[in-house]
Every structure is written in structure tokens, then in C-alpha cells.
C-alpha positions as a LaTeX table, in Angstrom:
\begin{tabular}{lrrr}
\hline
Residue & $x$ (\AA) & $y$ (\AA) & $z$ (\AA) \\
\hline
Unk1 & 0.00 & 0.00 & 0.00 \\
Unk2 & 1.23 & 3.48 & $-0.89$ \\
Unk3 & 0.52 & 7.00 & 1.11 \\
Unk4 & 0.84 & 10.10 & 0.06 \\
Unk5 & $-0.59$ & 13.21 & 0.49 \\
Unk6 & $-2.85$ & 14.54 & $-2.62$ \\
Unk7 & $-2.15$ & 18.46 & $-4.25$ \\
Unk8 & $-5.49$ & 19.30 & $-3.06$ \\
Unk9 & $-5.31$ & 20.53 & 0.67 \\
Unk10 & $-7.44$ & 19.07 & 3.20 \\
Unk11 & $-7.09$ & 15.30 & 1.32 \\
Unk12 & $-5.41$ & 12.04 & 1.26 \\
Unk13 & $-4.66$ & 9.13 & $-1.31$ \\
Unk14 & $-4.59$ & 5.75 & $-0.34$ \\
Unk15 & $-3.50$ & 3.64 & $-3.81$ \\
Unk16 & $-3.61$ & $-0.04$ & $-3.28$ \\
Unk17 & $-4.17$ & $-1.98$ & $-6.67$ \\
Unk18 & $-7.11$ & $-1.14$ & $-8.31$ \\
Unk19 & $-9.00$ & 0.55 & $-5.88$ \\
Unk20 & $-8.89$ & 4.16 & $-5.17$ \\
Unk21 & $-10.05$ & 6.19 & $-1.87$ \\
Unk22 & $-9.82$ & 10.23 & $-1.17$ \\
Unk23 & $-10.40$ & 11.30 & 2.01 \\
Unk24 & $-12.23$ & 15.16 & 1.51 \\
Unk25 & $-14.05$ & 17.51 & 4.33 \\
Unk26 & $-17.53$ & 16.58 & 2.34 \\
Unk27 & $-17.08$ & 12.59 & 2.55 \\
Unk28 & $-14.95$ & 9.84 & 1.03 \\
Unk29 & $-14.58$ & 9.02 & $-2.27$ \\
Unk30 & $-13.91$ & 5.56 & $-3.03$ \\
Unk31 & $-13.01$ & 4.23 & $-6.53$ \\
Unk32 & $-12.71$ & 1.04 & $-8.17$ \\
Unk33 & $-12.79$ & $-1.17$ & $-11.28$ \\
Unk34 & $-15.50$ & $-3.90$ & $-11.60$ \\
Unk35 & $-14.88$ & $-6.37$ & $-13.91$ \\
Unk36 & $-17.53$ & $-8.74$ & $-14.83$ \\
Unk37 & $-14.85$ & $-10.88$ & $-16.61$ \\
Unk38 & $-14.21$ & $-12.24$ & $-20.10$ \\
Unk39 & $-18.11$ & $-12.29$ & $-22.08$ \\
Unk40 & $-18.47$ & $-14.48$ & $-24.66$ \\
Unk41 & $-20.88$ & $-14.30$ & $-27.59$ \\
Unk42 & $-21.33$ & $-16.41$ & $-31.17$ \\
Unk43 & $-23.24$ & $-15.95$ & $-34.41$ \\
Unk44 & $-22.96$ & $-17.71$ & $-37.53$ \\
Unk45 & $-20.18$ & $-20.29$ & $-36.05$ \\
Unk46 & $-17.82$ & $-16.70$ & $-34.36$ \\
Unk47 & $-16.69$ & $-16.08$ & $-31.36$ \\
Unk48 & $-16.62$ & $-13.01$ & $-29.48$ \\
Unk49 & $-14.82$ & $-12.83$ & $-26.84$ \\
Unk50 & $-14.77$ & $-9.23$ & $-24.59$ \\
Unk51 & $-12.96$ & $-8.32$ & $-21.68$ \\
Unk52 & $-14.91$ & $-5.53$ & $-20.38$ \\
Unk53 & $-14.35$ & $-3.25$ & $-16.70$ \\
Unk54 & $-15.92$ & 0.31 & $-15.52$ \\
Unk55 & $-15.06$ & 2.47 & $-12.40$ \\
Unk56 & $-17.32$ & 2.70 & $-9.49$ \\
Unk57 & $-17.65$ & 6.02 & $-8.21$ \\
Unk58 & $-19.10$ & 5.72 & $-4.55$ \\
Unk59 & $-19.27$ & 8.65 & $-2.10$ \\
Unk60 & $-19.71$ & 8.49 & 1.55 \\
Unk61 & $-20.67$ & 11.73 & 3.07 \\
Unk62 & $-19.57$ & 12.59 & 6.01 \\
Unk63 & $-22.11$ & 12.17 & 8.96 \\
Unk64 & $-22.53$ & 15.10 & 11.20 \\
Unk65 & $-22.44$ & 14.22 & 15.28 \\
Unk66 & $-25.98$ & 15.02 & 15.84 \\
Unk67 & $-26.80$ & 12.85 & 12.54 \\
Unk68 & $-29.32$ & 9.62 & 13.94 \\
Unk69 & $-28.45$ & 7.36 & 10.80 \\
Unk70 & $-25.56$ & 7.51 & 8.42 \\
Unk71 & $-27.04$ & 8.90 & 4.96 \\
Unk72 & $-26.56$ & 6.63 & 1.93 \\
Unk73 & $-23.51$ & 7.07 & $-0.53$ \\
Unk74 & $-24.20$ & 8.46 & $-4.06$ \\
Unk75 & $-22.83$ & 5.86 & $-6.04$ \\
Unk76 & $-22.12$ & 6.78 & $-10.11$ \\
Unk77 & $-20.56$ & 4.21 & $-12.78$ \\
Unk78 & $-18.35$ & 5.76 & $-14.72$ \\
Unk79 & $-17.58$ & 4.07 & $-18.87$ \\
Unk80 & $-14.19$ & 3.34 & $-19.62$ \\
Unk81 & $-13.39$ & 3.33 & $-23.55$ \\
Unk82 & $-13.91$ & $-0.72$ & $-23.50$ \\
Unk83 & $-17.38$ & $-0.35$ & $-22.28$ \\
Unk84 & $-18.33$ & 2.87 & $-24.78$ \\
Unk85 & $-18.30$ & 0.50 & $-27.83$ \\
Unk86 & $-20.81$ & $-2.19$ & $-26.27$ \\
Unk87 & $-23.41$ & 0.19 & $-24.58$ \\
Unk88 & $-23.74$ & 3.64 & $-22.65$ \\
Unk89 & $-23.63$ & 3.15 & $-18.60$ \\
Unk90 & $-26.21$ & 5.97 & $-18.83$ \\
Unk91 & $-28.90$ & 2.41 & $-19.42$ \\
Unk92 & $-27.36$ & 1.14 & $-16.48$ \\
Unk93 & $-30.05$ & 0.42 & $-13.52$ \\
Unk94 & $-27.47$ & 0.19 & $-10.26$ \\
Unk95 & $-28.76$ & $-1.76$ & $-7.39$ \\
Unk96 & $-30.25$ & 0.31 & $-4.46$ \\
Unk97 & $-27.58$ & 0.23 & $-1.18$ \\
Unk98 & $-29.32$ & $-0.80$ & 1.69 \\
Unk99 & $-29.30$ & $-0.07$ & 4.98 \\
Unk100 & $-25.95$ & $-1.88$ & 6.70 \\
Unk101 & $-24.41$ & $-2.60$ & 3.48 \\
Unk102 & $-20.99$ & $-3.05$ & 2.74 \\
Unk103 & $-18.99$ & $-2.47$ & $-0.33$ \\
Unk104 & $-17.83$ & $-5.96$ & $-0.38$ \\
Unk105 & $-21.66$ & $-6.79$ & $-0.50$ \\
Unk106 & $-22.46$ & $-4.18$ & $-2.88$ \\
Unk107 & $-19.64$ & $-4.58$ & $-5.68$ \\
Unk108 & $-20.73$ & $-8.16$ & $-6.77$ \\
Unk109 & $-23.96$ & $-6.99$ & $-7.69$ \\
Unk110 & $-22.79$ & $-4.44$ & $-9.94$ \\
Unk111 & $-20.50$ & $-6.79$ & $-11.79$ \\
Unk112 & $-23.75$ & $-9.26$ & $-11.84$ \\
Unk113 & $-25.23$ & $-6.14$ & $-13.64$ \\
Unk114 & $-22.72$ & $-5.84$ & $-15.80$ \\
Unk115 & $-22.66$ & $-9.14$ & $-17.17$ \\
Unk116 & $-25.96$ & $-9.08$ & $-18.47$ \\
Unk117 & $-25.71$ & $-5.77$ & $-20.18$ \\
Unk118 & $-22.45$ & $-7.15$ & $-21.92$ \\
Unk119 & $-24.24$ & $-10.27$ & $-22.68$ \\
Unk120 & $-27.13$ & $-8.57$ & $-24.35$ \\
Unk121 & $-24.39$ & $-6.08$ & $-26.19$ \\
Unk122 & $-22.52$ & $-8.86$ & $-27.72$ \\
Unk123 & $-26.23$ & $-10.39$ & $-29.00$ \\
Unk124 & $-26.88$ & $-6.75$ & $-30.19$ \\
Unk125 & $-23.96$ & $-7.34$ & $-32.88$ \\
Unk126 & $-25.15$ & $-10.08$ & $-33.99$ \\
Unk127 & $-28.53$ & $-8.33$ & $-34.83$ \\
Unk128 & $-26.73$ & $-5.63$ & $-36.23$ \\
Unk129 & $-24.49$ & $-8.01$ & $-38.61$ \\
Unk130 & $-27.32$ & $-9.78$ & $-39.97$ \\
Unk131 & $-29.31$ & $-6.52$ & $-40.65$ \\
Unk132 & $-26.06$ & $-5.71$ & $-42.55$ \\
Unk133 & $-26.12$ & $-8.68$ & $-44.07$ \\
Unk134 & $-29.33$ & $-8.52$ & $-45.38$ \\
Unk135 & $-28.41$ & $-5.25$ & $-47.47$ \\
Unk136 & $-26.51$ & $-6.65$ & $-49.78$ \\
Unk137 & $-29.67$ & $-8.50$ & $-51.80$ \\
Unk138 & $-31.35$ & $-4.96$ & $-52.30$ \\
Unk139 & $-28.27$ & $-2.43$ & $-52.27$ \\
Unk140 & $-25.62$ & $-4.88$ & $-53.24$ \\
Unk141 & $-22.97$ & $-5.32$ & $-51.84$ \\
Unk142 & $-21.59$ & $-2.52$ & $-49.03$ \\
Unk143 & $-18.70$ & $-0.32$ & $-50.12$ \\
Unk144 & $-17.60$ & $-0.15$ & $-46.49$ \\
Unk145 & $-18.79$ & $-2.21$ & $-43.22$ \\
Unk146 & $-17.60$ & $-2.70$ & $-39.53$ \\
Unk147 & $-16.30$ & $-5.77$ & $-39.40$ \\
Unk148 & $-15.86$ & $-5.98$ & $-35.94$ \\
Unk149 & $-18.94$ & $-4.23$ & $-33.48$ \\
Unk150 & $-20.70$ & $-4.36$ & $-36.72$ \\
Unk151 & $-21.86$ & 0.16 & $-35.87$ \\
Unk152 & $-21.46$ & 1.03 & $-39.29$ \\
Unk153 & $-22.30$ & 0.32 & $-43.41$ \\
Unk154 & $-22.20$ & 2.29 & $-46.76$ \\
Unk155 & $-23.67$ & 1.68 & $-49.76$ \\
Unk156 & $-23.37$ & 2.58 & $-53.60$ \\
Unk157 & $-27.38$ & 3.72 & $-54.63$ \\
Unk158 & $-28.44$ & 4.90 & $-57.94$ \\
Unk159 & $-31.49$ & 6.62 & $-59.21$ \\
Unk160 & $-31.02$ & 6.92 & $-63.02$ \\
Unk161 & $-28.16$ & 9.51 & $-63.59$ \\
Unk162 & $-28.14$ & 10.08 & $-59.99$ \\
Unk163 & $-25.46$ & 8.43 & $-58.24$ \\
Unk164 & $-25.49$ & 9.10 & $-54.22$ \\
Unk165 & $-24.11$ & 6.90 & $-51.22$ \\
Unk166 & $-26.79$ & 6.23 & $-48.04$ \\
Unk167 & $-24.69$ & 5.56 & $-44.75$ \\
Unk168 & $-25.87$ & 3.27 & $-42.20$ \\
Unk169 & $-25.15$ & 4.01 & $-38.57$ \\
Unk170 & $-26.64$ & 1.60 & $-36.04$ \\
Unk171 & $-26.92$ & 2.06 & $-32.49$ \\
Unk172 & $-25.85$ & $-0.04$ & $-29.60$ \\
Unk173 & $-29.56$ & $-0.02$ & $-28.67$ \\
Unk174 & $-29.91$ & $-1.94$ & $-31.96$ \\
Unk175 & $-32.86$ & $-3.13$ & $-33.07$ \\
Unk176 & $-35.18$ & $-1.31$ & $-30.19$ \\
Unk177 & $-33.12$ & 2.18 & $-31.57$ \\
Unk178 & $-33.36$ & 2.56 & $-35.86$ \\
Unk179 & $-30.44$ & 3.08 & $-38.02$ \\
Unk180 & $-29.39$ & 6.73 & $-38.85$ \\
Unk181 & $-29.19$ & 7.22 & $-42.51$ \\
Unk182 & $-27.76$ & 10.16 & $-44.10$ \\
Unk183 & $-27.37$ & 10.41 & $-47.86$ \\
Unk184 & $-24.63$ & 11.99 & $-49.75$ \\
Unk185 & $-24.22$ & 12.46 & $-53.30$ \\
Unk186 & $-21.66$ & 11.65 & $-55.81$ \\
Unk187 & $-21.94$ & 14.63 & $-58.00$ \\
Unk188 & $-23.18$ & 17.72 & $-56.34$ \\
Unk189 & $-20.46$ & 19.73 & $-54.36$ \\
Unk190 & $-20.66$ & 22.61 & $-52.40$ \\
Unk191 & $-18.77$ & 25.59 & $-52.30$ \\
Unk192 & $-15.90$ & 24.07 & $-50.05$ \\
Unk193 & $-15.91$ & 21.40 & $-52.88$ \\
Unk194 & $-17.36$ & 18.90 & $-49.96$ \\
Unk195 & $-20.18$ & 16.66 & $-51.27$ \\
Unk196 & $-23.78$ & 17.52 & $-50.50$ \\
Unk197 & $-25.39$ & 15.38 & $-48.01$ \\
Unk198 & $-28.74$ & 15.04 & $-45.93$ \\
Unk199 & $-29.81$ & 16.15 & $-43.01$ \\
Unk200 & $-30.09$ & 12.56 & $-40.21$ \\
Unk201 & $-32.82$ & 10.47 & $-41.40$ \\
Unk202 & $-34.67$ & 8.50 & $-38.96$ \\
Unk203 & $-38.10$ & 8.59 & $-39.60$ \\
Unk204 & $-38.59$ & 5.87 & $-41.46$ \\
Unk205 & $-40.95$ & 2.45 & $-41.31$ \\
Unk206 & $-39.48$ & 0.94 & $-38.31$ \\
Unk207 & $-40.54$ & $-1.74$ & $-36.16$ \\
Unk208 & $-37.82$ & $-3.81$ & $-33.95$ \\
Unk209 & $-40.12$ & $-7.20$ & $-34.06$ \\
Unk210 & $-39.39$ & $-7.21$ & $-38.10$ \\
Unk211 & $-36.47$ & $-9.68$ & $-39.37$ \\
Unk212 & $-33.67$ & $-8.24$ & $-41.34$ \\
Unk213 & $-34.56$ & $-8.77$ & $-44.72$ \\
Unk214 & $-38.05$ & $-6.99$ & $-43.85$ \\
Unk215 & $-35.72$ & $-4.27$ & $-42.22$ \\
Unk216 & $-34.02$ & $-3.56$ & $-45.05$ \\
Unk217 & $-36.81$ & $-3.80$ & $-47.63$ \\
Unk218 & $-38.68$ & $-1.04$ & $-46.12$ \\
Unk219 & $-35.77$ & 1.28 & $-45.71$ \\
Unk220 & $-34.91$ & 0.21 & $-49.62$ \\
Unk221 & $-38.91$ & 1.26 & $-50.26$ \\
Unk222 & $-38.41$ & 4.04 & $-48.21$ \\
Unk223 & $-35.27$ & 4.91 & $-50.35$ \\
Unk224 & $-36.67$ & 5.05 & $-53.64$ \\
Unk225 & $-38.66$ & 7.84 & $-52.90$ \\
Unk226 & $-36.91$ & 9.98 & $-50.74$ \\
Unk227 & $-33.88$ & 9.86 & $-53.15$ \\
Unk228 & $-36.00$ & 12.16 & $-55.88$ \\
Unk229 & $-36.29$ & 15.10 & $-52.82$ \\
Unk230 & $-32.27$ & 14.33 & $-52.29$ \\
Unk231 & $-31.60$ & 15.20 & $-55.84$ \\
Unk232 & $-33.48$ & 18.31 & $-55.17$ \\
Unk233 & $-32.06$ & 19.06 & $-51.95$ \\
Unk234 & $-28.89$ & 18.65 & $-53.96$ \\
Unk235 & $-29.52$ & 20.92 & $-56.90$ \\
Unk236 & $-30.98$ & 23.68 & $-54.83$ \\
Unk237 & $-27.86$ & 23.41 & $-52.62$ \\
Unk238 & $-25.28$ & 24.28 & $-55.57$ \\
Unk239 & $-24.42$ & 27.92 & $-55.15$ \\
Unk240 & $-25.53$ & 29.94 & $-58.03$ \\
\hline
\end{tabular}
């Protein structure tokens, strides 16, 4: 264990492995890493494998003399870079701390938290892979694709003369949350000599209970006709 006194007067850091405490005048601060372990996932014969871990902000205010009962800490998970890629910790639900509780009681519980939200990521990518998947039929096949979390797709489109590309970019929340299309064209520029593209596009036919050939056959319908207020968009976008 290491002591040493912090730059910020009034405190003290006590580092010992992964764990992290501050002693202030408003309460303690305790940090640490929870790591639910090594997840793993497979679709269509791959396996996933993630290592995923998040700090645990808890704070303990201090309890005044006259205080009957110690007040509860405000506990706050924190994402590490790892964890950004699979889901937002904002969807977290943490478990209530009850009355008596003990941080050795209460960390477990997170990382049983954890687990499931990594488990249901890792199923999210394969939803997201097949829905990519199932593009290629109607668009052909995509000029670029994540190969890995699967987050993002383009694809080549054509409406007579008009050439444009339609990015895909699919949410963690994936299928409950839509893809985000925006469309940009392959021949209208604008002043910057940057190609024209759409506004975010996300009000689409949607339902999460379709499959992903459905998916993609009503944003393909959905295509088709937006494409001739794109070219529009486009030509009354070209300074004069």
C-alpha cells in the first residue's frame, strides 16, 4: 500500500491496486474497477470474446455528530473506452444500497449487472451483422462495413443519372433504436468542394419485431422515394 498526500489541501490518497479512496471535508470518495470478466458471444459459427471493466464512483458523506443514521452514498458508474463501444452506462439500472451494506456486498452486484448488459451487447452485434447482411440482396454489396462491433455500413445507390451513397449508422440499442441514414451524393459539391449530403434520417418504417430482410426492404422502399427530394435538396444546394 502506498501513502501520500494529494495536491489538493485538506485530502489524502490511499492507492492499493485497483482501488482508489480520497479522504475530503464533504465525505470519502472511493473508486474502483468492476470487472464482470471475459463475455463471450457467437453468431454464424464466431466467437466473441470481450474483456470488459468500468469504475465505481461511490461517495460516503460525512455524517454530522448530531446525525441519527448515516445517509446513503451516491454511487455513479463511470464508462471506460472498453465499455463505450458495447453500450452507454447511462442504461445502467445500479442496485439500491441498503441499509448496513458493505462495499464488499455491494460490488458483486454491480458486476452481476454488468454481465448481463455485456451479454445482451454482444447479442446486439449479432442483430446488427445480420441486418447488414441482409443489405446486400437490395443495395448490393456494401462499399464499407464494420467488421468488428458491426456500428457502421455504406452503400453505392443509384437513381437513373443520380449516383449518391446512403450511410448506415446503427446504435448499440440496436434493433429497439433505428439506423441513422444520411445520404450523400456523388456529384453535387458545395462551395468548399465537400459533397452535399442530408440532413439525419430517422423517420422511417421501423418496427424492432421485423427480421432483417423486412428491415431492409422497407428502408430500400423508403429509399426510392426519398432519393427524388435528395436530388433536389442537392440541386438547390449548388451555389448559383
Amino acid at each position: 500500500m502506498e501513502r501520500k498526500t494529494s495536491a489538493r489541501r485538506g485530502s489524502i490518497v490511499v492507492a492499493a491496486g485497483e482501488k482508489r479512496v480520497v479522504a475530503r471535508e464533504t465525505g470519502v470518495v472511493f473508486r474502483a474497477q468492476v470487472r464482470p470478466g471475459v463475455c463471450y458471444g457467437v453468431d454464424n459459427g464466431r466467437v466473441f470474446a470481450t474483456l470488459v471493466y468500468c469504475i465505481v464512483q461511490i461517495i460516503f458523506p460525512v455524517s454530522r455528530r448530531n446525525s441519527s443514521a448515516p445517509a446513503a452514498p451516491r454511487v455513479k458508474l463511470v464508462s471506460t473506452s472498453e465499455v463505450k463501444t458495447l453500450f452507454s452506462v447511462e442504461d445502467v439500472k445500479l442496485p439500491p444500497w441498503l441499509d448496513g451494506m458493505c462495499l464488499a456486498e455491494y460490488l458483486p452486484a454491480i458486476e452481476d449487472n454488468l454481465k448481463l448488459q455485456v451479454v445482451e451487447a454482444i447479442a446486439s452485434i449479432g442483430a446488427r451483422r445480420r441486418f447488414i447482411e441482409a443489405l446486400s440482396p437490395l443495395f448490393g454489396r456494401p462499399l464499407e462495413a464494420d467488421p468488428v462491433l458491426c456500428r457502421r455500413a455504406t452503400v453505392l445507390c443509384a437513381s437513373g443519372a443520380f449516383t449518391f451513397l446512403v450511410h448506415f449508422s446503427i446504435p448499440t440499442q440496436f434493433p429497439k433504436q433505428q439506423p441513422t441514414l444520411v445520404m450523400q451524393s456523388s456529384q453535387h459539391f458545395n462551395s468548399q468542394g465537400t459533397p452535399i449530403s442530408s440532413p439525419l434520417i430517422n423517420d422511417y418504417p421501423w418496427s424492432p419485431r421485423w427480421d432483417p430482410p423486412q428491415m431492409a426492404e422497407r428502408i430500400f422502399e423508403f429509399l426510392v422515394d426519398e432519393c427524388l427530394n435528395f436530388k433536389k435538396f442537392c440541386i438547390d444546394a449548388i451555389p448559383q
